[in-house]
Each structure stands twice: as C-alpha cells, then as structure tokens.
mmCIF entry with sequence, helices, sheets and N, C-alpha, C, O atoms, coordinates in Angstrom:
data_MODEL
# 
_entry.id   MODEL 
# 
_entity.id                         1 
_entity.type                       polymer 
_entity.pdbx_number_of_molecules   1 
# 
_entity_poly.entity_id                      1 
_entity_poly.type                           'polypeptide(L)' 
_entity_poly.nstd_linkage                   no 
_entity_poly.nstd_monomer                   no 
_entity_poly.pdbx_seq_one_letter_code       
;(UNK)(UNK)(UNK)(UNK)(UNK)(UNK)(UNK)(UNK)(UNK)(UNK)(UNK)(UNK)(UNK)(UNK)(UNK)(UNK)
(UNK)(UNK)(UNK)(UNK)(UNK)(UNK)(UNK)(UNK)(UNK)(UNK)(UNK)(UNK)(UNK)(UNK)(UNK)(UNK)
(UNK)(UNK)(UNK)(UNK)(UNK)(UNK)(UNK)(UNK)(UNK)(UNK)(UNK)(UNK)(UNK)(UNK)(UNK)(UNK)
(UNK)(UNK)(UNK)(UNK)(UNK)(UNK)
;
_entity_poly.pdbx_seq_one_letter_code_can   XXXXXXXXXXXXXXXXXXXXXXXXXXXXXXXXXXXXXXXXXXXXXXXXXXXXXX 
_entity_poly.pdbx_strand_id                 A 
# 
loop_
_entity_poly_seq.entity_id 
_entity_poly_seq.num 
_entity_poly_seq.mon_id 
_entity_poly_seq.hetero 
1 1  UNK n 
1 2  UNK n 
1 3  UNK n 
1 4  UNK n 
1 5  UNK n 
1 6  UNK n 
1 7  UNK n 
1 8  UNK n 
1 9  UNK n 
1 10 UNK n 
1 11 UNK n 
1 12 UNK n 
1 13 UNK n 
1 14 UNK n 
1 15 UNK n 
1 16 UNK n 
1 17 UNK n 
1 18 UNK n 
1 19 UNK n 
1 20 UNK n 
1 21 UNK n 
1 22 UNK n 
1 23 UNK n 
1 24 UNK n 
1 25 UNK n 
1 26 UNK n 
1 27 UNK n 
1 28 UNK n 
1 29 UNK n 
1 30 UNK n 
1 31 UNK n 
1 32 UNK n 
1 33 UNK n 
1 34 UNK n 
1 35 UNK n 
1 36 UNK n 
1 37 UNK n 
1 38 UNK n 
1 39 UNK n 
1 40 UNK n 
1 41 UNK n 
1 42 UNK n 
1 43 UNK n 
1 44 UNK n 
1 45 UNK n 
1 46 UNK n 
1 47 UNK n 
1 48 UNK n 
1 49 UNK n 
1 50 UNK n 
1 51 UNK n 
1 52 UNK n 
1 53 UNK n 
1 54 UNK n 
# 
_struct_asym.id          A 
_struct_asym.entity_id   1 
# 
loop_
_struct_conf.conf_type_id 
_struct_conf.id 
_struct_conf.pdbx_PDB_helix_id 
_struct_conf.beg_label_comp_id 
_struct_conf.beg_label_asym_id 
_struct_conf.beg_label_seq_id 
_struct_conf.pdbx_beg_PDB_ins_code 
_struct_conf.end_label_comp_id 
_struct_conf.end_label_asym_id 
_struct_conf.end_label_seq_id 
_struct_conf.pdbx_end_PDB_ins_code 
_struct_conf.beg_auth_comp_id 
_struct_conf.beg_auth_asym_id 
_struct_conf.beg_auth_seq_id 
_struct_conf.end_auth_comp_id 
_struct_conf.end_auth_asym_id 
_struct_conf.end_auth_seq_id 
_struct_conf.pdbx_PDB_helix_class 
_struct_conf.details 
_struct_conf.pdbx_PDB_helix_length 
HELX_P HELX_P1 AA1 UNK A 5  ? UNK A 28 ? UNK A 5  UNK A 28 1 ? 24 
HELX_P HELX_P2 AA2 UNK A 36 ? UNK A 43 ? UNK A 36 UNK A 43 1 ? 8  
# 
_struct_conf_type.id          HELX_P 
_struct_conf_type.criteria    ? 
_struct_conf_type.reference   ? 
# 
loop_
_atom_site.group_PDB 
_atom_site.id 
_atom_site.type_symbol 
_atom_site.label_atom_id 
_atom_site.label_alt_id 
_atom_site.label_comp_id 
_atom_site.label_asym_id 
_atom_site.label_entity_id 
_atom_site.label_seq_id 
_atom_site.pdbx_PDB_ins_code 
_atom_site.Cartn_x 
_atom_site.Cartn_y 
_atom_site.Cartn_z 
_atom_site.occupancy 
_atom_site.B_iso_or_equiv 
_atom_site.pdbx_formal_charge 
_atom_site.auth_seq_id 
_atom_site.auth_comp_id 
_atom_site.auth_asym_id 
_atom_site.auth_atom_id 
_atom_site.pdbx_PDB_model_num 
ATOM 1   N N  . UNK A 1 1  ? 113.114 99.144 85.403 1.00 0.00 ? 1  UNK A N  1 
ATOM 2   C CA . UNK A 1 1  ? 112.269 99.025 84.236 1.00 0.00 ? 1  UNK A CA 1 
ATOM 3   C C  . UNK A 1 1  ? 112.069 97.564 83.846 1.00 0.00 ? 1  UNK A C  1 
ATOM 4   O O  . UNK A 1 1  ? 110.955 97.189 83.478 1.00 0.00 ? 1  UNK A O  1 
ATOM 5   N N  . UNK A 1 2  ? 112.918 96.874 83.899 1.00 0.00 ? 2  UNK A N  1 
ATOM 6   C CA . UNK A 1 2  ? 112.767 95.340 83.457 1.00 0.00 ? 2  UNK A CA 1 
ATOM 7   C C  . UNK A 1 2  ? 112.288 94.584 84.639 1.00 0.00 ? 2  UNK A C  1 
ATOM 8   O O  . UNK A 1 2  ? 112.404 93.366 84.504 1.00 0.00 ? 2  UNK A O  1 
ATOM 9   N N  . UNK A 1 3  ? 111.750 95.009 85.832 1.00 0.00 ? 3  UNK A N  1 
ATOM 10  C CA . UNK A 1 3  ? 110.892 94.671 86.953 1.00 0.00 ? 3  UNK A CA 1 
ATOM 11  C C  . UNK A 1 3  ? 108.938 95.094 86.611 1.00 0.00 ? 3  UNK A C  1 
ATOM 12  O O  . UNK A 1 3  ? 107.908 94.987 87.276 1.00 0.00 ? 3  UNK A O  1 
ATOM 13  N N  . UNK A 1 4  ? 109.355 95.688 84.938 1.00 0.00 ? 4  UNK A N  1 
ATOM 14  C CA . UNK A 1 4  ? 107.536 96.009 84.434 1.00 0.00 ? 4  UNK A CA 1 
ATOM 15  C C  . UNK A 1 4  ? 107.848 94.870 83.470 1.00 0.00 ? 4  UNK A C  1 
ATOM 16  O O  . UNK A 1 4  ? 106.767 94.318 83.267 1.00 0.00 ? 4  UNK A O  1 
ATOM 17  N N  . UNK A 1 5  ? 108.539 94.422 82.970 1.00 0.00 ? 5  UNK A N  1 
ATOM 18  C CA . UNK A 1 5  ? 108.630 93.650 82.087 1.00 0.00 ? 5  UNK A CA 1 
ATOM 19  C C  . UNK A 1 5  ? 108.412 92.054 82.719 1.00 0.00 ? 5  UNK A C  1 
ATOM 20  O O  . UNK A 1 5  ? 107.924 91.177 82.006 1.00 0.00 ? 5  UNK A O  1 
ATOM 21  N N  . UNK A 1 6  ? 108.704 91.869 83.707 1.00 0.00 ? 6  UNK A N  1 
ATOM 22  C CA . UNK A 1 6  ? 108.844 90.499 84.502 1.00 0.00 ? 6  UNK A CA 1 
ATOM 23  C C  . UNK A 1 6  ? 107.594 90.435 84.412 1.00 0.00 ? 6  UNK A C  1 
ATOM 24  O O  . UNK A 1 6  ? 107.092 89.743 83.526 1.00 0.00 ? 6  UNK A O  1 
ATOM 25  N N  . UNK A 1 7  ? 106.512 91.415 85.656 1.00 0.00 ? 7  UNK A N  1 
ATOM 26  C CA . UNK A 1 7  ? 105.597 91.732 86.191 1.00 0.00 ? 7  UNK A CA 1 
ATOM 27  C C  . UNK A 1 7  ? 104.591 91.437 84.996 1.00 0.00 ? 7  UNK A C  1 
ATOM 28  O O  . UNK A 1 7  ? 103.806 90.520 85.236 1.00 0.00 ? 7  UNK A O  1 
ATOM 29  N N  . UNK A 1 8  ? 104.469 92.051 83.742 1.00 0.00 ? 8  UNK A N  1 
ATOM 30  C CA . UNK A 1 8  ? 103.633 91.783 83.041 1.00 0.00 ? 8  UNK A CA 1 
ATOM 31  C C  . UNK A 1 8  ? 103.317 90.699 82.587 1.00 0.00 ? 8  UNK A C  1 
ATOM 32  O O  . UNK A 1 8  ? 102.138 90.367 82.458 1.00 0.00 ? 8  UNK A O  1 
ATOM 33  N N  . UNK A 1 9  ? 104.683 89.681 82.142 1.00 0.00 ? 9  UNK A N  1 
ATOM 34  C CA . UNK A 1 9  ? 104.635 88.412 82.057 1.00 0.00 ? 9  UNK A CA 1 
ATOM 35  C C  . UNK A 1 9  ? 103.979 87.458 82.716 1.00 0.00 ? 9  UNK A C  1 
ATOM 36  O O  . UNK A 1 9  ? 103.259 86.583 82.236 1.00 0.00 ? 9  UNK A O  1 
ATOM 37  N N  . UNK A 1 10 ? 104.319 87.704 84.108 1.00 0.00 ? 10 UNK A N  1 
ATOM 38  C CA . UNK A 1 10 ? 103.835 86.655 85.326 1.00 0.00 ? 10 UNK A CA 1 
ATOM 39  C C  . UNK A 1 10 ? 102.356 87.147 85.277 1.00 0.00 ? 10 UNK A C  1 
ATOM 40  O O  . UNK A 1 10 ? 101.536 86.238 85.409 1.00 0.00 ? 10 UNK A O  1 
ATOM 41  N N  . UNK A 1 11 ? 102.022 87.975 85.169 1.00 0.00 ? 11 UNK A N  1 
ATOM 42  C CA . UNK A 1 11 ? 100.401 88.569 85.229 1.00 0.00 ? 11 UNK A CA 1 
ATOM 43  C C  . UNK A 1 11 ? 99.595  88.237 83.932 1.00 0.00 ? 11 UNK A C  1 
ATOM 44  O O  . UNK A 1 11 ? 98.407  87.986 84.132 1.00 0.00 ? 11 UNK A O  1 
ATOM 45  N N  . UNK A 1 12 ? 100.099 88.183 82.439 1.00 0.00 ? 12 UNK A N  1 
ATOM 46  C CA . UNK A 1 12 ? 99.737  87.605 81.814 1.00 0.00 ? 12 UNK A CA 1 
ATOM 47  C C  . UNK A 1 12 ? 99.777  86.032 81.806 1.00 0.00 ? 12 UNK A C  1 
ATOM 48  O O  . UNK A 1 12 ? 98.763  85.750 81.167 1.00 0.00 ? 12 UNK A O  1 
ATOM 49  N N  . UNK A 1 13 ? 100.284 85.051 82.103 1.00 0.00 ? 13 UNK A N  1 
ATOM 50  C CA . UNK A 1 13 ? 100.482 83.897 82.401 1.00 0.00 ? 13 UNK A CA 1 
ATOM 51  C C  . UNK A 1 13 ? 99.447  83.487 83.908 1.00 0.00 ? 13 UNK A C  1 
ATOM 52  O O  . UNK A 1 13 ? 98.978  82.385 84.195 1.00 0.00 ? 13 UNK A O  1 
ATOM 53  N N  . UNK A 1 14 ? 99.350  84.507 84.507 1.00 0.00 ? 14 UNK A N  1 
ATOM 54  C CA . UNK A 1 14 ? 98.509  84.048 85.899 1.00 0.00 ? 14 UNK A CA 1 
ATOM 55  C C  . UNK A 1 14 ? 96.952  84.295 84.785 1.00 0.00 ? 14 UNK A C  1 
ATOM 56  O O  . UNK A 1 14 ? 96.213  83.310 84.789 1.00 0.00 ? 14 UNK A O  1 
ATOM 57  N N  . UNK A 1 15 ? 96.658  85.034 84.240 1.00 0.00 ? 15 UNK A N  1 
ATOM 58  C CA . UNK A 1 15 ? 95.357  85.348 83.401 1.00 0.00 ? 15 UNK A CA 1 
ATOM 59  C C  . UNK A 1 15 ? 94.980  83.983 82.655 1.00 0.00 ? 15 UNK A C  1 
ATOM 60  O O  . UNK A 1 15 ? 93.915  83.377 82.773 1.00 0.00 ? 15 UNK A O  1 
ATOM 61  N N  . UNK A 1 16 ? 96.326  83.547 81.683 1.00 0.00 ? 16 UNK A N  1 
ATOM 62  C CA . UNK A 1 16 ? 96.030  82.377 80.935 1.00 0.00 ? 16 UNK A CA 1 
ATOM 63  C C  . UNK A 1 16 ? 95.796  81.409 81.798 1.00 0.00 ? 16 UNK A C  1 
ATOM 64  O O  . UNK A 1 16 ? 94.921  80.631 81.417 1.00 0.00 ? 16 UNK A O  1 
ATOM 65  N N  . UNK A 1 17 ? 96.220  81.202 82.725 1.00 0.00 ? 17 UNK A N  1 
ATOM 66  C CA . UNK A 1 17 ? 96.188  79.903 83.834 1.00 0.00 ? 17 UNK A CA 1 
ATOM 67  C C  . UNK A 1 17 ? 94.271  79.918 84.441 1.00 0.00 ? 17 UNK A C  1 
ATOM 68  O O  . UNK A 1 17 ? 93.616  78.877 84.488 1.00 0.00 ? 17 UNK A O  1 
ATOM 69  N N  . UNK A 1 18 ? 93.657  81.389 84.860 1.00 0.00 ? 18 UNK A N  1 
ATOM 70  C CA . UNK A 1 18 ? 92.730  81.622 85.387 1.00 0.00 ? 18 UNK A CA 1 
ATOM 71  C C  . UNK A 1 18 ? 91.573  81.494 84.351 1.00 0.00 ? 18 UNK A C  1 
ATOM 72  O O  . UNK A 1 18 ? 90.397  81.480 84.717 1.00 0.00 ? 18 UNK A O  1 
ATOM 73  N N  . UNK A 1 19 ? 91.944  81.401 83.055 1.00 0.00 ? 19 UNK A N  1 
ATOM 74  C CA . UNK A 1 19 ? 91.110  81.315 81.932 1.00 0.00 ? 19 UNK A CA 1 
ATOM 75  C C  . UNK A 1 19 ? 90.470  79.742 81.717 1.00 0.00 ? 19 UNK A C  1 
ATOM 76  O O  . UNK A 1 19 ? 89.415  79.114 81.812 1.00 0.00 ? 19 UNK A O  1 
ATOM 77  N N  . UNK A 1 20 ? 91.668  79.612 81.418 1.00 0.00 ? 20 UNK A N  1 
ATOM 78  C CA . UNK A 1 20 ? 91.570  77.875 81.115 1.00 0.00 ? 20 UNK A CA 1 
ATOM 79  C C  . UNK A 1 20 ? 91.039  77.329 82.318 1.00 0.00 ? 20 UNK A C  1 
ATOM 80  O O  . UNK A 1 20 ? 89.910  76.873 82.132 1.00 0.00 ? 20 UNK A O  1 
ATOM 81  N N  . UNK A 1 21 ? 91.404  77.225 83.351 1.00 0.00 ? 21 UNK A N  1 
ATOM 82  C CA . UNK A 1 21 ? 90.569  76.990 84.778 1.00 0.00 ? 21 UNK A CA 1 
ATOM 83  C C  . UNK A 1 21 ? 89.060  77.163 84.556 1.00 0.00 ? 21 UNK A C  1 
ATOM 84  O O  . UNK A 1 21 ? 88.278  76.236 84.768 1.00 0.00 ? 21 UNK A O  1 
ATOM 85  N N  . UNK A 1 22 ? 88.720  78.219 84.177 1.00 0.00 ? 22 UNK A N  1 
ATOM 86  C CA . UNK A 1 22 ? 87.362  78.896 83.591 1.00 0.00 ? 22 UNK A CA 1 
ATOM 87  C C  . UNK A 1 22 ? 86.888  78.046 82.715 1.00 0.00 ? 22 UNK A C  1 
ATOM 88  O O  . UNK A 1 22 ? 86.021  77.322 83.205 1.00 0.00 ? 22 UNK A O  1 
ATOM 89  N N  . UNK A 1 23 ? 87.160  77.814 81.403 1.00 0.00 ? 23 UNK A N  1 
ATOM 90  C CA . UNK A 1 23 ? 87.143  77.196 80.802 1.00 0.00 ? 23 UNK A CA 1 
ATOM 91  C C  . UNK A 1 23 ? 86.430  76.023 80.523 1.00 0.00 ? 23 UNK A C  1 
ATOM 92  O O  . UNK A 1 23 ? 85.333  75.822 80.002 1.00 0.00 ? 23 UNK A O  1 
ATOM 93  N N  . UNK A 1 24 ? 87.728  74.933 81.214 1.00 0.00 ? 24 UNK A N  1 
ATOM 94  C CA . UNK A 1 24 ? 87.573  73.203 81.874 1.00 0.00 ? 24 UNK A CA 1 
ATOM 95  C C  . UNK A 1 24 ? 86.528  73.270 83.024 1.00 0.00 ? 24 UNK A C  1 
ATOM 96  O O  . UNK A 1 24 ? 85.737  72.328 83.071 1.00 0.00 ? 24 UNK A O  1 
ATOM 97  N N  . UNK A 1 25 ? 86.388  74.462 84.160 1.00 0.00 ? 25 UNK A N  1 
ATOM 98  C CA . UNK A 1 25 ? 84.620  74.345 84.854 1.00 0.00 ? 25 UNK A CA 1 
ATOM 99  C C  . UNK A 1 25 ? 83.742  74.245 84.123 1.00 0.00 ? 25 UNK A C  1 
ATOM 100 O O  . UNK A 1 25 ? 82.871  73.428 84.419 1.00 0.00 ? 25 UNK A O  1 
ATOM 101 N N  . UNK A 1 26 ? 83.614  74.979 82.952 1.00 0.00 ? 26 UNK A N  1 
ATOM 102 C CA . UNK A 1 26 ? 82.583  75.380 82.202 1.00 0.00 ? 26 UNK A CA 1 
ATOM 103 C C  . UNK A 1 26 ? 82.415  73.838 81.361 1.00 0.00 ? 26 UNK A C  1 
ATOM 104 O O  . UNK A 1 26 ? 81.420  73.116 81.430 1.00 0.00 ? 26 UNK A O  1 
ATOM 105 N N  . UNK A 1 27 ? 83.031  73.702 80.969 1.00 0.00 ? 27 UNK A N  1 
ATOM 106 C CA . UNK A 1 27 ? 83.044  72.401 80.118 1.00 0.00 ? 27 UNK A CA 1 
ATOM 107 C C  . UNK A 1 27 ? 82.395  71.339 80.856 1.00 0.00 ? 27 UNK A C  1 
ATOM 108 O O  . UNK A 1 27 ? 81.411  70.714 80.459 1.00 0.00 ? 27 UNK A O  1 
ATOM 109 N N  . UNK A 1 28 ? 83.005  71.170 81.960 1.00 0.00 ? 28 UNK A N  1 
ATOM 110 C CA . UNK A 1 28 ? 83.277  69.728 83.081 1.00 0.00 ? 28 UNK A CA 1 
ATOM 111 C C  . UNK A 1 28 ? 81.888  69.566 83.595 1.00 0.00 ? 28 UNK A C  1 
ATOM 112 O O  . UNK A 1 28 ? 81.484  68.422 83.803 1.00 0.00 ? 28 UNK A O  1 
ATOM 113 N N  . UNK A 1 29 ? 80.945  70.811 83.870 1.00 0.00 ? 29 UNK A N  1 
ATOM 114 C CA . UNK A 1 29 ? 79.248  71.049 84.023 1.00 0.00 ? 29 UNK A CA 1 
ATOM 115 C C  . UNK A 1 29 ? 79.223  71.732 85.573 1.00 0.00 ? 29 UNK A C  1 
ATOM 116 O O  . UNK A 1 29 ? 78.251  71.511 86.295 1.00 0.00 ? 29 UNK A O  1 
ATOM 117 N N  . UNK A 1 30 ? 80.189  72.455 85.978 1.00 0.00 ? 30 UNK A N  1 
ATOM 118 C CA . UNK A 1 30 ? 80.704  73.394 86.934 1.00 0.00 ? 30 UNK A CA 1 
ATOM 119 C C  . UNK A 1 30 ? 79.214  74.155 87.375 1.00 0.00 ? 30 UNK A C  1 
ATOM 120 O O  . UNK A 1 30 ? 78.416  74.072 88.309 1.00 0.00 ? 30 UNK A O  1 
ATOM 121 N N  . UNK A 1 31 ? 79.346  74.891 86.195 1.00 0.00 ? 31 UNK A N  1 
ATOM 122 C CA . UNK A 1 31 ? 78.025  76.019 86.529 1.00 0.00 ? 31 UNK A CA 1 
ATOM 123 C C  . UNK A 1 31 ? 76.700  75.877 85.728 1.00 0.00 ? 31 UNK A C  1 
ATOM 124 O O  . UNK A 1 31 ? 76.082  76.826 85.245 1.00 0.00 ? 31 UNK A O  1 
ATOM 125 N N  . UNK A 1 32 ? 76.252  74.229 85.628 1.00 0.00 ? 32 UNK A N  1 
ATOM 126 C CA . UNK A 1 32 ? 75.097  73.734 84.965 1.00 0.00 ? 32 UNK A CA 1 
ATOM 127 C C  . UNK A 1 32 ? 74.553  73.453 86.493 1.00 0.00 ? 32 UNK A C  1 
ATOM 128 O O  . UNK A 1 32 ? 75.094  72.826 87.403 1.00 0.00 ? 32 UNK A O  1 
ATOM 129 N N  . UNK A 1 33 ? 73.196  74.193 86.445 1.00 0.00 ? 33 UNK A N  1 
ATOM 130 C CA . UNK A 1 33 ? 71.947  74.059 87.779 1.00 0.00 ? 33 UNK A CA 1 
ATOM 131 C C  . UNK A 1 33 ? 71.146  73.313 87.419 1.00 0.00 ? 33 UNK A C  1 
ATOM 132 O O  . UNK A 1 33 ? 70.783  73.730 86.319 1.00 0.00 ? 33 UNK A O  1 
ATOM 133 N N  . UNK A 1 34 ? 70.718  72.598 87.616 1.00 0.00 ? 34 UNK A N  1 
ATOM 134 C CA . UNK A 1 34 ? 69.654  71.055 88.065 1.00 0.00 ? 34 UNK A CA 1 
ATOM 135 C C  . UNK A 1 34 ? 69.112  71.125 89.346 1.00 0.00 ? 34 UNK A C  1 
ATOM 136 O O  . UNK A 1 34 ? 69.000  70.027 89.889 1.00 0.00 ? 34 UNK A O  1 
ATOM 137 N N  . UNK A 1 35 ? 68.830  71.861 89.837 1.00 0.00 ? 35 UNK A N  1 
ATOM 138 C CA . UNK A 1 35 ? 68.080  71.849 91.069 1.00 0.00 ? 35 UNK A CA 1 
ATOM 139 C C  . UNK A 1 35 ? 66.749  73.139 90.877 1.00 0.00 ? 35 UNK A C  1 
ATOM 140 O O  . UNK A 1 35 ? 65.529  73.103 91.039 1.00 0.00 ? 35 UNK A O  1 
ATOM 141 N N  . UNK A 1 36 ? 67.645  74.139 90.488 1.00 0.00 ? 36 UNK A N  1 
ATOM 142 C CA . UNK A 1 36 ? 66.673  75.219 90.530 1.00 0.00 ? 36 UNK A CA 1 
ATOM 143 C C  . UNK A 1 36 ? 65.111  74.925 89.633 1.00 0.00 ? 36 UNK A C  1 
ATOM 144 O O  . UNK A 1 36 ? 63.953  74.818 90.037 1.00 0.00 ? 36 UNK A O  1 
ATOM 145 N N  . UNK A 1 37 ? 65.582  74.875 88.577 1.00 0.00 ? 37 UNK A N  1 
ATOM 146 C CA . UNK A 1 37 ? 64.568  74.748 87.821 1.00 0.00 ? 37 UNK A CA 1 
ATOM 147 C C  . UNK A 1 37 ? 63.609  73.529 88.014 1.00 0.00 ? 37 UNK A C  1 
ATOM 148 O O  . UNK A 1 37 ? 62.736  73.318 87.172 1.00 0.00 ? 37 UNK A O  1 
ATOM 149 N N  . UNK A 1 38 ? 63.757  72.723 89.109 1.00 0.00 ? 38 UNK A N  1 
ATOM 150 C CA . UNK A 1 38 ? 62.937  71.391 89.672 1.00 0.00 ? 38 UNK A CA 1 
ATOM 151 C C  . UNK A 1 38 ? 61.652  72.452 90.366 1.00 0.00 ? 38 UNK A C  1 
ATOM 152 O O  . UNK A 1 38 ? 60.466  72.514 90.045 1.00 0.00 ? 38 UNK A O  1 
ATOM 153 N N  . UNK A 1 39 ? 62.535  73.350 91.594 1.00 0.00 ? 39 UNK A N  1 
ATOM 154 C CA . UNK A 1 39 ? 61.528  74.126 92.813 1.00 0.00 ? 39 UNK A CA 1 
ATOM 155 C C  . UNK A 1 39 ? 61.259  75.823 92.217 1.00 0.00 ? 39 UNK A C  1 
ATOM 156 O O  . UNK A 1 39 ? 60.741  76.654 92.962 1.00 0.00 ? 39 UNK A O  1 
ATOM 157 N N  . UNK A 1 40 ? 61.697  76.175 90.770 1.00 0.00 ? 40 UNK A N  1 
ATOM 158 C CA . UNK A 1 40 ? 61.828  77.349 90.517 1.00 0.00 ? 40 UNK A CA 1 
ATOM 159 C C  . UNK A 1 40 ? 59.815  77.935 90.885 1.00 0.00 ? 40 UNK A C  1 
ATOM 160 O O  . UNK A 1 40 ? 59.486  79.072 91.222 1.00 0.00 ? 40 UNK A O  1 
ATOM 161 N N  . UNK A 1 41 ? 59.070  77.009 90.717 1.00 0.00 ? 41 UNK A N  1 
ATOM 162 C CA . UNK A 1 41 ? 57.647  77.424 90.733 1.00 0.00 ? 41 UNK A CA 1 
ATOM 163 C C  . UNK A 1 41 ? 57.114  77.813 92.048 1.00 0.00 ? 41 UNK A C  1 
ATOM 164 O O  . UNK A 1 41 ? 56.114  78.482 92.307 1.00 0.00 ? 41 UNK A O  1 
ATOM 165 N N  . UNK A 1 42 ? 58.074  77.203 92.916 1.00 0.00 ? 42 UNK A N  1 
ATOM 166 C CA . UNK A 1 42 ? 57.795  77.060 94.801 1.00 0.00 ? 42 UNK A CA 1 
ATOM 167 C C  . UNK A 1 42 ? 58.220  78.728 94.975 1.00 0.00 ? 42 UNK A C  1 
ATOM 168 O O  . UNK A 1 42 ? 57.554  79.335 95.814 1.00 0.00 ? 42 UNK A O  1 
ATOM 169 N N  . UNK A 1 43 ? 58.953  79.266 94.468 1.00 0.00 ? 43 UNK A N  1 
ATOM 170 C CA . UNK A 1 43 ? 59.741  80.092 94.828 1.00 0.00 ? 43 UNK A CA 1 
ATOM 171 C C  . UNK A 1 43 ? 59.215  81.561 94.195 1.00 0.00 ? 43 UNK A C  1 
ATOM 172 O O  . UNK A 1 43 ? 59.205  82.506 94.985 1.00 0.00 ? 43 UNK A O  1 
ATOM 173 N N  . UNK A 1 44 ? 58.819  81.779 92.946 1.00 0.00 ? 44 UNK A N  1 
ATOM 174 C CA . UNK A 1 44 ? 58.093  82.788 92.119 1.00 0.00 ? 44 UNK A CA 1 
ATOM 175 C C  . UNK A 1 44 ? 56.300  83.715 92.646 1.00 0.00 ? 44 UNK A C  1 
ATOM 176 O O  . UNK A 1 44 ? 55.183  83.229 92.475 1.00 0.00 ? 44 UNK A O  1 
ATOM 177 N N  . UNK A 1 45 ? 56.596  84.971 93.218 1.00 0.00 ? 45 UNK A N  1 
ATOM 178 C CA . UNK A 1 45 ? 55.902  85.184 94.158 1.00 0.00 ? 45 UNK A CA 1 
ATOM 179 C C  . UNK A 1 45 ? 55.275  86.827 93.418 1.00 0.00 ? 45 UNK A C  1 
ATOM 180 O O  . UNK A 1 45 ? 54.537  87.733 93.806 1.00 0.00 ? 45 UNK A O  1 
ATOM 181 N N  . UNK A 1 46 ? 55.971  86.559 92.332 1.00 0.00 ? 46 UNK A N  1 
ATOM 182 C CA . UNK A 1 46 ? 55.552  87.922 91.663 1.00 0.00 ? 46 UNK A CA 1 
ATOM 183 C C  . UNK A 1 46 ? 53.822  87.377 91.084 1.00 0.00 ? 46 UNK A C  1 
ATOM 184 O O  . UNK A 1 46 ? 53.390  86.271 90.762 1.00 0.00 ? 46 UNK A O  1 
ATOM 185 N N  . UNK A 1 47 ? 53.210  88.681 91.154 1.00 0.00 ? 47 UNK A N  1 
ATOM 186 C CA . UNK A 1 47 ? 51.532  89.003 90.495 1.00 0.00 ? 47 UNK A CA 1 
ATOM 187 C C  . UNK A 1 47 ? 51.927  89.029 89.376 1.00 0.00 ? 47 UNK A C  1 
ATOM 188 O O  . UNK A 1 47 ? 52.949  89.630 89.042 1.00 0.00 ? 47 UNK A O  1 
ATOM 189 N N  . UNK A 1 48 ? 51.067  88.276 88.470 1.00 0.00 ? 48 UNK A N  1 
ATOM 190 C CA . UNK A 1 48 ? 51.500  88.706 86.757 1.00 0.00 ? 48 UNK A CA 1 
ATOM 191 C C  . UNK A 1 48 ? 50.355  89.239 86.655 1.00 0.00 ? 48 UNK A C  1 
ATOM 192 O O  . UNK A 1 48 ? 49.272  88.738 86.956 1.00 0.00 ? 48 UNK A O  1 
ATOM 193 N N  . UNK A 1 49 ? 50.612  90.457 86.151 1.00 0.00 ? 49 UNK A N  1 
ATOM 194 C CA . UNK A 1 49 ? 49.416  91.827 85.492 1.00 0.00 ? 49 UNK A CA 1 
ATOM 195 C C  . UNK A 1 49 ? 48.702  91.127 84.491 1.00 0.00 ? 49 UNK A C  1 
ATOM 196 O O  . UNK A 1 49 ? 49.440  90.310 83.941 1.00 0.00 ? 49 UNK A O  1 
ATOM 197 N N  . UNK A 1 50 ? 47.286  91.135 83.942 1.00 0.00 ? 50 UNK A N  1 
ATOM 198 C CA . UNK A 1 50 ? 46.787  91.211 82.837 1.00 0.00 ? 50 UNK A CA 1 
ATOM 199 C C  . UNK A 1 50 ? 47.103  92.387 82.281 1.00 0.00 ? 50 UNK A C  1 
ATOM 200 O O  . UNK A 1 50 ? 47.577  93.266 83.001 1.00 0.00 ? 50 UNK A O  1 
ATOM 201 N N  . UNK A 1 51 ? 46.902  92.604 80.935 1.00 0.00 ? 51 UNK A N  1 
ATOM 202 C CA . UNK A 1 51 ? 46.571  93.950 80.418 1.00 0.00 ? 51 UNK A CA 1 
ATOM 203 C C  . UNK A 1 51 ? 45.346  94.112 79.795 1.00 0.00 ? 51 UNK A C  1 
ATOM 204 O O  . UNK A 1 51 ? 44.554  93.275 79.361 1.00 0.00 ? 51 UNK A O  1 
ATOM 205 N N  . UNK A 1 52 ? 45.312  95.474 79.821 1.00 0.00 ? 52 UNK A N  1 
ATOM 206 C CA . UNK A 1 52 ? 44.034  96.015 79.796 1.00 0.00 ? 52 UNK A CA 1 
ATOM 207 C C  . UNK A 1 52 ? 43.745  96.042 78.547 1.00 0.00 ? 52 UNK A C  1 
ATOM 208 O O  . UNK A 1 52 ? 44.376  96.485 77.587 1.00 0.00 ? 52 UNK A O  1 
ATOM 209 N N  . UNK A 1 53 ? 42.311  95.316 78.661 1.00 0.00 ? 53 UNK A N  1 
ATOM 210 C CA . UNK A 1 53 ? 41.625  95.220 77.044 1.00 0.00 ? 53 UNK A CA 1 
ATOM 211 C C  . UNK A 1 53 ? 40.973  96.278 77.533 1.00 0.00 ? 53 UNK A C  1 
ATOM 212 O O  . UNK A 1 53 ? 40.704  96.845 78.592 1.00 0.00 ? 53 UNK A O  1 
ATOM 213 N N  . UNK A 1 54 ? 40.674  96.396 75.313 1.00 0.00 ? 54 UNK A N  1 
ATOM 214 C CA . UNK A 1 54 ? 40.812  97.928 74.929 1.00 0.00 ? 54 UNK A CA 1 
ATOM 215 C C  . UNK A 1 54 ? 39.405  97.812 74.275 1.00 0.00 ? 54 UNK A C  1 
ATOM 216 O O  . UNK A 1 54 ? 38.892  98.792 73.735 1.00 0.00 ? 54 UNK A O  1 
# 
C-alpha cells in the first residue's frame, strides 16, 4: 500500500516538472509561428461561396 503512496508522489512531481517545462516554452516564444502567416495566402485553396442575394 505505501508503494501507491510513493507512486503518486513521483507522478505528481513528474506532472509539476512537465508543466513548468510547458510553461517557460510558452513564455520563451517556443510555439510563436512567424513563418506561416508570411506564405499562409500561397497555400489557401478553398472557393469562398458568395451568398445568394435575395
């Protein structure tokens, strides 16, 4: 029983560790895109519908 008690610990502590990691990317400009939105127009291939006047 005190092998669920360890277990939860180390698993909560691996979470806090994976958070903050998360976190400091997010902050640091990890998952900020600067490229896409330069060629996003090259790439957009959808028909835009009018709608139908009435």
């Amino acid at each position: 029983m005190s092998v669920i008690y360890i277990l939860l610990g180390v698993s909560i502590v691996v979470a806090i560790v994976f958070f903050a990691a998360f976190i400091m990317a997010v902050k640091n400009g990890q998952y900020d895109d600067s490229y896409t939105p330069s060629v996003r127009m090259l790439f957009e291939d959808e028909i835009v519908k009018e709608k139908p006047k009435k």
